[in-house]
matplotlib code that plots the C-alpha trace (Angstrom):
import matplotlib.pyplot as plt

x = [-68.4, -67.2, -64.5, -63.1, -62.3, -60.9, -58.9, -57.2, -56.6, -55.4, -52.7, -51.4, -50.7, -48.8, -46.9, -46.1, -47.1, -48.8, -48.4, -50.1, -47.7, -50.2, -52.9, -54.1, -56.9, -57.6, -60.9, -61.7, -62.8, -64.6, -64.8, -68.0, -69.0, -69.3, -66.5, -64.0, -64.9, -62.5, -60.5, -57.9, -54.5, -52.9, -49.9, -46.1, -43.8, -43.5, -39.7, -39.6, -43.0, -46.1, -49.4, -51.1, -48.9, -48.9, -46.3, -47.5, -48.8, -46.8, -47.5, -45.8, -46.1, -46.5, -46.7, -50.1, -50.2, -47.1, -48.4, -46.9, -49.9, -49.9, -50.7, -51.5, -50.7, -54.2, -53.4, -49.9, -48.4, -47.7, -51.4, -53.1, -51.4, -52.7, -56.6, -56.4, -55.1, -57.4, -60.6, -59.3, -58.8, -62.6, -63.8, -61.8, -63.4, -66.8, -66.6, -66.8, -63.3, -60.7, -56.9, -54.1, -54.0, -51.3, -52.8, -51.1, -53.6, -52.7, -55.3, -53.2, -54.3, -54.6, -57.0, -55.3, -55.6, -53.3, -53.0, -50.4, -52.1, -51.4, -48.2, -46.0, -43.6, -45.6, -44.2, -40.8, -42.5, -40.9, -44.0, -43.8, -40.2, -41.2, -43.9, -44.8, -46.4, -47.1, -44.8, -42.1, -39.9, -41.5, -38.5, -37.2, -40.2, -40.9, -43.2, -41.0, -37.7, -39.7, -40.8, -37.6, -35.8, -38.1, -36.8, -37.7, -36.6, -38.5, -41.3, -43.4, -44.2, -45.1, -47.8, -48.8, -49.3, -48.8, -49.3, -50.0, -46.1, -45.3, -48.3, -47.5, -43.9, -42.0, -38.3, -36.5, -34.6, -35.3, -33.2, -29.4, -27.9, -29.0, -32.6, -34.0, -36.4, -39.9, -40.6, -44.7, -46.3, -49.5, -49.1, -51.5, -51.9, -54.5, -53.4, -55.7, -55.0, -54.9, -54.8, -55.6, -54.1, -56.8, -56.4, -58.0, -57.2, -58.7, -59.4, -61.5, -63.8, -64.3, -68.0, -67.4, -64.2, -62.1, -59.3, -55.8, -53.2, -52.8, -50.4, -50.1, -49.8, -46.8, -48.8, -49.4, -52.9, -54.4, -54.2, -54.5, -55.8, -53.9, -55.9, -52.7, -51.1, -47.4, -44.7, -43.1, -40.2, -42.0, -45.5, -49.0, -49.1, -51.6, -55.1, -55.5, -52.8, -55.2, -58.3, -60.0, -59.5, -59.8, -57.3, -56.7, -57.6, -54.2, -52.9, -54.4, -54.0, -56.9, -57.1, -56.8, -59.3, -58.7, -60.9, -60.9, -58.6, -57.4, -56.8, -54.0, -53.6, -50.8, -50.4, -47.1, -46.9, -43.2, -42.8, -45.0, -43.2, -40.0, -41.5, -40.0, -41.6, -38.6, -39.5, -43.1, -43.5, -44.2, -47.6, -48.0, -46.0, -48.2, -51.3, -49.7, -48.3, -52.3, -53.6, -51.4, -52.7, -56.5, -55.7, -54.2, -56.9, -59.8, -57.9, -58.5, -61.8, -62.6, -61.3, -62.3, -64.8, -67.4, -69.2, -67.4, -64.0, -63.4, -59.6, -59.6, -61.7, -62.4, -61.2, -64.7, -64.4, -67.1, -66.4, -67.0, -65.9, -63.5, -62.0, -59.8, -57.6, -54.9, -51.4, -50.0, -46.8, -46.8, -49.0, -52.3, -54.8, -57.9, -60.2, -62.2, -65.0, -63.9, -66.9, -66.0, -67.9, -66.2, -62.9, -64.2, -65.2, -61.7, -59.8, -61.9, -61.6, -57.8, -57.3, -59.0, -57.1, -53.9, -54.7, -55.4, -52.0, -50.2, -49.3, -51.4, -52.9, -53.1, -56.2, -55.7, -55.8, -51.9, -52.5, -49.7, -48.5, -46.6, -43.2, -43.2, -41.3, -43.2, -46.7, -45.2, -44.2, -48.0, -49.4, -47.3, -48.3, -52.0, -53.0, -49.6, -50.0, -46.7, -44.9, -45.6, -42.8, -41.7]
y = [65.6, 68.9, 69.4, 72.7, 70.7, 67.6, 69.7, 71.6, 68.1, 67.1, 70.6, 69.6, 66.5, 66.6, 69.3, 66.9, 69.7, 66.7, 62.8, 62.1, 59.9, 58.6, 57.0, 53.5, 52.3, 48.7, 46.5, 42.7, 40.6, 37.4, 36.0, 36.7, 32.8, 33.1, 32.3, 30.1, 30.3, 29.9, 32.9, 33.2, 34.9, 36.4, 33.8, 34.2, 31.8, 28.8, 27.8, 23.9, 23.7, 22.9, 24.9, 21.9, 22.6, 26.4, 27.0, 29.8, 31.8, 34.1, 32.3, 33.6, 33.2, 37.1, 38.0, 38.9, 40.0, 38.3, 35.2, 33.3, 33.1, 31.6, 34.1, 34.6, 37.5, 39.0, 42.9, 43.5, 47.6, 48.4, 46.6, 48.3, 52.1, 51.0, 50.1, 53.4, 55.4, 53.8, 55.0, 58.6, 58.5, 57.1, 60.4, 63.0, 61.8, 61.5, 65.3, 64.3, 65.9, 67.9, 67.0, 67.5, 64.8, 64.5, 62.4, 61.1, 60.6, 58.5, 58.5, 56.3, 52.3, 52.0, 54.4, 54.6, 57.5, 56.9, 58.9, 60.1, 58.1, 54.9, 55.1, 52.6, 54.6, 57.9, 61.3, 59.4, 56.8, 56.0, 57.0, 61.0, 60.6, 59.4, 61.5, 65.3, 68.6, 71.2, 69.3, 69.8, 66.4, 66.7, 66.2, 69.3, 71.5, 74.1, 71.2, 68.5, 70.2, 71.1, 67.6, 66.5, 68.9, 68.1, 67.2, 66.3, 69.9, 71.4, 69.3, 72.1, 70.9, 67.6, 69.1, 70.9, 69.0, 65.1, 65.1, 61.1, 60.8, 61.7, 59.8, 56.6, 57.0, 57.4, 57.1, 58.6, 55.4, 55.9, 59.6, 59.9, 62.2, 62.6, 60.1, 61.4, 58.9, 60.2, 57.4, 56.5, 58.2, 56.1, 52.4, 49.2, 45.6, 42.8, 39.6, 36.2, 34.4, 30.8, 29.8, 25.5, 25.2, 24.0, 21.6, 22.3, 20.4, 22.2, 21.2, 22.6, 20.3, 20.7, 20.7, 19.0, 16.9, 18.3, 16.5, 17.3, 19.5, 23.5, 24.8, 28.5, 30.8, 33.1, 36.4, 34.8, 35.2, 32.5, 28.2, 25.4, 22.5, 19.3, 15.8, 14.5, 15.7, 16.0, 16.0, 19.2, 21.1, 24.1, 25.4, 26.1, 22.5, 21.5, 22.6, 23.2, 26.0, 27.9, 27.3, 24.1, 20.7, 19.2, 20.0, 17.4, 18.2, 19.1, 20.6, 24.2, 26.3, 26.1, 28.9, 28.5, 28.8, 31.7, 32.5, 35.5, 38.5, 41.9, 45.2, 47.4, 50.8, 53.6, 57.2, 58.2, 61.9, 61.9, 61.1, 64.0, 66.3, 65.6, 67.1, 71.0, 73.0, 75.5, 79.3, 78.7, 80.1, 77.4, 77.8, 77.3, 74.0, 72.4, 73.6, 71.4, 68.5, 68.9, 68.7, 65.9, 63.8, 64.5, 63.6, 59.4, 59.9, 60.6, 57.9, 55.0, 56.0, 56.1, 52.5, 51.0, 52.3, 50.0, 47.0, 44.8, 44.5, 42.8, 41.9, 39.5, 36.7, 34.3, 36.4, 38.5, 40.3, 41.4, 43.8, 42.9, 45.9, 48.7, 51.3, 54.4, 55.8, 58.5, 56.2, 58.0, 58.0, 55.1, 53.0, 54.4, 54.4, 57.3, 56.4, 58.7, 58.4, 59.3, 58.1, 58.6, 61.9, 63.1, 62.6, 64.3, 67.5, 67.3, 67.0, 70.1, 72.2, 71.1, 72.8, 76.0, 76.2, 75.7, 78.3, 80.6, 80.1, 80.6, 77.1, 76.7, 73.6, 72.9, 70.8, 71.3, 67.9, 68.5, 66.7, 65.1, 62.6, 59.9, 60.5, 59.0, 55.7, 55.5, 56.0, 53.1, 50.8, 51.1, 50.4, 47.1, 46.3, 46.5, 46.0, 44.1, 46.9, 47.8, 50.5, 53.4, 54.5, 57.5]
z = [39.1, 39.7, 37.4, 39.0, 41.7, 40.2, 37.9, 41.4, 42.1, 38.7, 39.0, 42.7, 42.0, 39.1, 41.0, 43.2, 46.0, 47.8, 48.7, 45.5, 43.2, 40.5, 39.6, 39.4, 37.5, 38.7, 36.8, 37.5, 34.4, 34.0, 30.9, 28.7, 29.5, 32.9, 35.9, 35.0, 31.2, 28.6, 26.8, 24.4, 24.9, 22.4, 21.0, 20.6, 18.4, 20.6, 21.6, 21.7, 22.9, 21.5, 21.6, 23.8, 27.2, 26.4, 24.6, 22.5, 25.6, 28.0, 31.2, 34.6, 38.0, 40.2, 43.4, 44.6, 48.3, 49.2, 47.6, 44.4, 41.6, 38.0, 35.3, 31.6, 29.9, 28.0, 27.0, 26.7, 27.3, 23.6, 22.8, 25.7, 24.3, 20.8, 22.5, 24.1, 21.0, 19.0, 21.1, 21.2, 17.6, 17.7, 19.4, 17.5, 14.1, 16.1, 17.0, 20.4, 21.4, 20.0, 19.7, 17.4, 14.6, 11.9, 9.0, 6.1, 3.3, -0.1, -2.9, -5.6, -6.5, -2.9, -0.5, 2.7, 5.7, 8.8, 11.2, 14.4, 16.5, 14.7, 13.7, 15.2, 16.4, 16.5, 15.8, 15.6, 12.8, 9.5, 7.9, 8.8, 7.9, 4.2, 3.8, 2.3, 4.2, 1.3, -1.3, 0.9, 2.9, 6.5, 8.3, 6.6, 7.2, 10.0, 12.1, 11.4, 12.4, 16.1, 16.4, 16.0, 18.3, 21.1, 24.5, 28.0, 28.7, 26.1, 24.7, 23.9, 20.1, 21.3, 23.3, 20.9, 18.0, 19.0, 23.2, 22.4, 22.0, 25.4, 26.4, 25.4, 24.8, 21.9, 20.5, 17.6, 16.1, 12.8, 12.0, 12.8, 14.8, 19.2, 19.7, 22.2, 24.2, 25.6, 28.2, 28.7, 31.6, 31.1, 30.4, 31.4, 30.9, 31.5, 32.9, 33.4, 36.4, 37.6, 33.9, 32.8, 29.4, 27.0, 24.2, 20.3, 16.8, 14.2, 10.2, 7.6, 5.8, 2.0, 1.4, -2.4, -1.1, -4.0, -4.8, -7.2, -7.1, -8.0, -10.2, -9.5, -12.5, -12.9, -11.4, -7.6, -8.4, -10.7, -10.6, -12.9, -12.0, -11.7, -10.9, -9.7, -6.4, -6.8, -4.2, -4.8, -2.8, -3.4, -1.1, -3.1, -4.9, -2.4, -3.0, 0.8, 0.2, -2.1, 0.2, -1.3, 0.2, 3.2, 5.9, 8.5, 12.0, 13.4, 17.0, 17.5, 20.8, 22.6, 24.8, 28.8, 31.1, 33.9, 37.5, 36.7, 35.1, 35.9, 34.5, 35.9, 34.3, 36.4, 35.3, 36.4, 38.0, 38.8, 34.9, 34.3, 36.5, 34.7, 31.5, 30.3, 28.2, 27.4, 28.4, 29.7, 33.4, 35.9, 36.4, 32.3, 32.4, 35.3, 33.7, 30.5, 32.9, 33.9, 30.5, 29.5, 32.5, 31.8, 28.0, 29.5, 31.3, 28.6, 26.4, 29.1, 30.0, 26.3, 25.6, 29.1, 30.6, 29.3, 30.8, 29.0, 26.8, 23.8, 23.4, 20.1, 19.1, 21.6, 24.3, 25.4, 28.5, 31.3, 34.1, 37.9, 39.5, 38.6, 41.0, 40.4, 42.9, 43.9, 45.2, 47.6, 50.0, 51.6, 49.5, 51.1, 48.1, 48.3, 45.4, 43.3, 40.5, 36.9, 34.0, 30.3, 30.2, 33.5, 31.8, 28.4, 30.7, 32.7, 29.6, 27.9, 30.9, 31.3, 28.0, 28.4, 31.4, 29.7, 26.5, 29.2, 31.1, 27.5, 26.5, 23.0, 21.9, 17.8, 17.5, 13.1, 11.2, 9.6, 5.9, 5.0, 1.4, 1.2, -0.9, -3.9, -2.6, 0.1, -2.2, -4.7, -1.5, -0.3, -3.7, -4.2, -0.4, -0.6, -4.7, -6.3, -8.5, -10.7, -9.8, -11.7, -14.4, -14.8]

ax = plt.figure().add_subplot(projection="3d")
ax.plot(x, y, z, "-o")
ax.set_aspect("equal")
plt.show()
C-alpha cells in the first residue's frame, strides 16, 4: 500500500472535492458449521410470542436488489460501535497504536479500570460526570468544561482527547443546560438472511438428584436446607433457584439457521465534512476530518478484518469474501484494498500529517477517580460490601 497516496485520497474525499461520498465495507459470512448451519441471534423480550416461532429475535423482511428477502438481525449498530471500540482499545494497551484514552481507575473492595472507550455514553457518560481529575469534579475542570462545550462547529477537544465520540456518536443527556448531539460517521451491522426458526428445550440434570427446599439466610448469600419443598409466594425456595436440582427441560430459543450473512459497515464523508474545528485554517480541519476517517477506519479493520468473527456463543462466523469500496455519485462503487496493518500505517501517517498542519493530538492516558458516591455504588455493585461510614 502506499499510504501517501491513499492518504491524498483519504484528504479529497472527505473534502468532498470529488464524487467520493463514503465508504462501504461489505463481508459475506457463513456460519462456522458450514452453509446453512445454525447460529444464534442475539434475543429481545418477546411480545406475545414464544421463543419457538421467533419471537425473541428481530426478524424483517429488506429489499435486496429490488427483491423482498427475510432477515435476522446478528450485529446490531450500538453492538457493532462497541466490537469496534473494543479492538481499538485492544491495540492501544498492546502498544500497537496510539490514541487518546480517558480511564477511570477505582482501587477500593472492588478493582475496576474503565475506560472512554467503554463508556456507554462516551465523553457524555454518567461515569466522567461522577468521577475526579486531580481531586477536582471533572465536569468542573479545564478538560471537562472543553468536552462539554464542544460542538459540531468546534469539536476541536473531541478530537483531541476522545475522537471515538464523534466516531461513533455521542449525546450529552445526562448534564442540563444545551445537549448537543454528535451523530456517528461510522456505523455497521450484520444481518443473517433467509432465516428457519429452530426449536431447543433445555434442563439441567442434577448429577446426585437432590431433593428439598432452600431457605435463604438473611445476607442473600447463604441457605438452609429444608427436606420439604414448600409452596411459597416468594422466589429462592426451590433448590433449582440456588443451582442444585433438576430443572425440567423447558422451551429455549433455539437459534435459526441462515444461507448465509452479511456485514455492511458505511463511513459517512458528508457527516465528516460537517465537522468545525473553531479557528483552525481549512487545510488543518480536512487534515483532522482526514485523521478522524483513518481512525473508523483502523477501528473496523481492527475488529473485522479477520478470517472469521465471533459474535456470542453459538453464533461463530467465517468469512467468504470481503470487499471495500469508495461510493460515489451515482452509486458507481471503485473498490480499494485496506488490511489491518494498511489501516495502522494510514491512521499513523494521518496523524503526523495533522500535528504538522497545527491540529494536536493528546495521545496521554487522562487518570481519573470515581467520586465518592459513585466509588460506594461500585463497591455495593460488584462485592455487596457495606458502604463505608464516615
Amino acid at each position: 500500500m502506499n499510504v501517501e497516496a491513499l492518504h491524498r485520497d483519504l484528504l479529497s474525499a472527505v473534502s468532498l472535492a470529488t464524487d467520493r461520498a463514503a465508504v462501504k465495507i461489505r463481508t459475506t459470512y457463513q456460519s462456522a458449521s458450514g452453509p446453512g448451519g445454525k447460529v444464534f441471534p442475539p434475543t429481545y423480550p418477546a411480545q406475545n410470542r414464544s421463543a419457538q416461532d421467533g419471537g425473541q429475535y428481530l426478524l424483517e423482511s429488506r429489499f435486496v436488489d429490488g427483491q423482498e428477502r427475510p432477515s435476522v438481525l446478528l450485529d446490531s449498530v450500538p453492538s457493532h460501535a462497541n466490537r469496534a471500540e473494543e479492538a481499538l482499545l485492544r491495540a492501544r494497551r498492546r502498544g500497537t497504536i496510539e490514541t487518546p484514552l480517558l480511564e477511570l481507575h477505582h482501587d477500593g473492595k472492588a478493582q475496576v479500570v474503565l475506560s472512554s472507550l467503554e463508556f456507554p455514553h462516551r465523553y457524555a457518560d454518567a461515569y466522567l460526570r461522577d468521577s475526579l481529575l486531580e481531586g477536582e469534579p471533572f465536569d468542573t475542570t479545564d478538560l471537562g468544561r472543553s468536552l462539554l462545550s464542544a460542538c459540531p462547529e468546534d469539536s476541536t477537544s473531541l478530537y483531541r482527547h476522545d475522537p471515538g465520540s464523534i466516531v461513533f456518536g455521542a449525546w450529552n443527556s445526562h448534564r442540563r443546560g444545551r445537549q448537543y448531539k454528535f451523530p456517528r460517521v461510522y456505523s455497521g451491522e450484520i444481518v443473517g438472511w433467509d432465516p428457519v426458526v429452530g426449536a431447543r428445550r433445555a434442563g439441567r440434570m442434577d448429577p446426585l438428584n437432590l431433593v428439598g427446599a432452600a431457605t435463604r439466610t438473611q445476607d442473600g448469600d447463604g441457605w438452609e436446607y429444608d427436606p420439604v419443598a414448600r409452596r411459597q409466594k416468594t422466589r429462592g425456595n426451590k433448590l433449582s433457584e440456588i443451582g442444585h436440582g433438576n430443572v425440567a427441560p423447558g422451551e429455549q430459543h433455539g437459534g435459526v439457521t441462515i444461507s448465509s450473512a452479511t456485514r455492511t459497515a458505511t463511513l459517512s464523508l458528508a457527516a465528516l465534512d460537517r465537522l468545525g474545528f473553531g479557528t483552525a485554517t481549512a487545510a488543518a480541519a480536512t487534515a483532522a476530518r482526514a485523521v478522524l476517517a483513518s481512525y473508523a477506519l483502523l477501528a473496523d479493520r481492527s475488529a473485522f478484518a479477520g478470517p472469521g468473527l465471533w459474535l456470542r456463543s453459538g453464533c461463530d462466523l467465517v468469512v467468504v469474501d470481503e470487499e471495500i469500496v469508495w461510493v460515489c455519485r451515482g452509486g458507481v462503487e471503485v473498490p480499494f484494498a485496506l488490511s489491518a496493518e494498511d489501516a495502522r500505517e494510514l491512521f499513523r501517517y494521518a496523524v503526523r500529517q495533522a500535528v504538522e498542519a497545527g491540529i494536536p493530538w493528546d495521545t496521554r492516558t487522562v487518570e481519573l477517580a470515581p467520586s465518592r458516591p459513585l466509588a460506594a455504588a461500585i463497591d455495593q455493585s460488584l462485592t455487596r460490601a457495606e458502604p463505608a461510614q464516615e
